[in-house]
FIPATOR-883173 format. One line per 8 residues: number of its first residue (from 0); for each residue z, x, y of C-alpha. Coordinates in steps of 0.05 Angstrom, whole numbers, plus 5000, padded with zeros to 4 digits. Each point is the difference from the previous one (the first is absolute). Layout:
N
NUM) Z X Y  ...
//
This chain:
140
0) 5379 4963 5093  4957 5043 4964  4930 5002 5016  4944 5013 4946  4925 4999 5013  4956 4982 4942  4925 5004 5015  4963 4967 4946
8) 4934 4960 4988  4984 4972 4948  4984 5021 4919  5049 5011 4942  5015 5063 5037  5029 4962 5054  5045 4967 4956  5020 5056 4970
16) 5016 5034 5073  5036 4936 5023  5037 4993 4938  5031 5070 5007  5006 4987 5077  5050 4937 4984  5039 5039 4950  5014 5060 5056
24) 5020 4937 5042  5039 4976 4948  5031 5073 4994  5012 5015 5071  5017 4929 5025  4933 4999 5038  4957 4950 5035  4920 5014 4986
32) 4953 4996 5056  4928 4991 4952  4941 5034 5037  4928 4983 5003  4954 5044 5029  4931 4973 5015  4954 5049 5025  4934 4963 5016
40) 4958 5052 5027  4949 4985 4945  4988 4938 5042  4964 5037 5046  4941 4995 4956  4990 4922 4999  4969 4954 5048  5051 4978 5055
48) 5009 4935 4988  5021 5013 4933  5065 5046 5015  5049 4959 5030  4986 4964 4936  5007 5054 4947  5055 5028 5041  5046 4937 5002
56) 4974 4996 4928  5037 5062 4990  5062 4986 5034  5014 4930 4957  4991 5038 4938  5051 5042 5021  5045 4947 5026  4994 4980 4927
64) 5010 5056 4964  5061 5013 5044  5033 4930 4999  5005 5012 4922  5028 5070 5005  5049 4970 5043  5018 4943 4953  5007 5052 4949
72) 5053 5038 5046  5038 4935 5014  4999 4982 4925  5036 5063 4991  5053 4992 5045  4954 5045 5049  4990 4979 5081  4931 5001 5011
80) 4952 5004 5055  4935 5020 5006  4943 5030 5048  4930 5001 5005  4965 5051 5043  4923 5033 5024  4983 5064 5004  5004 5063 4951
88) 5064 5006 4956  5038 5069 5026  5008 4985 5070  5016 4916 4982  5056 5025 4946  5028 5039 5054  5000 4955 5058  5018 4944 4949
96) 5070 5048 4989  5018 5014 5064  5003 4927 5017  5032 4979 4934  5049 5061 5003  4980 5012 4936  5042 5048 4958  4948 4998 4935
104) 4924 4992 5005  4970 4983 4926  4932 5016 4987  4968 4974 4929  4961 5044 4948  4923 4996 5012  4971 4963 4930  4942 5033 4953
112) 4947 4970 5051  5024 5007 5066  4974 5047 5048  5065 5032 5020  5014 5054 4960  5074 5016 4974  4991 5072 5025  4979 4969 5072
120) 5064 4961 4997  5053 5056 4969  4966 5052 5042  4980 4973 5064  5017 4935 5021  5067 4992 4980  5023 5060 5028  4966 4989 5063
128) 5033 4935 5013  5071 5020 4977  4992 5059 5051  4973 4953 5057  5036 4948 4990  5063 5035 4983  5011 4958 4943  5013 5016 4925
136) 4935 4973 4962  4993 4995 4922  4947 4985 4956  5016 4947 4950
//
């Protein structure tokens, strides 16, 4: 079957992005793989005893944010799994693919606030991961 990945966090963006993820699903007779990406590096600048904390912190809101992606999938008639990963988001989309086999990696529009730029994502990270991971990656 059909493999798409879907990173997405959370945010009306995200809803947006996995939204028009299920519909290409829908479309292409697909099964989603929904992507977190939690890069905790920030962490570095707390006390010790406080990031395993934050970090599993992190990873259940995640979880959550996932599960109900994933019940919005299956709602749809969509199989559903999700992921959630550390580390930055190029090289964790791309090693997330090659296990998957994905054949479509999703990435959501950045909202009014966040600090990804459009331009950073049209321009330079998109690109970059369709060409490493040798998968066709859209902005939705």
């Amino acid at each position: 079957m059909d493999t798409i990945l879907c990173a997405t966090r959370g945010g009306e963006e995200s809803l947006q992005t996995q939204r028009r993820a299920i519909e290409i699903a829908q479309e292409r007779e697909a099964q989603i793989v929904f992507v977190f990406v939690a890069d905790v590096q920030f962490l570095e600048h707390y006390t010790a005893p406080y990031i395993p904390a934050m970090a599993d912190e992190i990873k259940h809101m995640g979880e959550f944010l996932l599960l109900m992606a994933v019940e919005r999938a299956e709602q749809a008639g969509v199989k559903a799994d999700y992921i959630v990963r550390w580390g930055k988001l190029k090289p964790t989309l791309i090693q997330a693919a090659n296990e998957y086999g994905a054949s479509l990696i999703i990435l959501g529009r950045p909202g009014n606030e966040n600090a990804t730029t459009l331009e950073y994502l049209e321009q330079k990270l998109r690109p970059a991961i369709e060409a490493e991971a040798g998968v066709p990656t859209i902005l939705v």
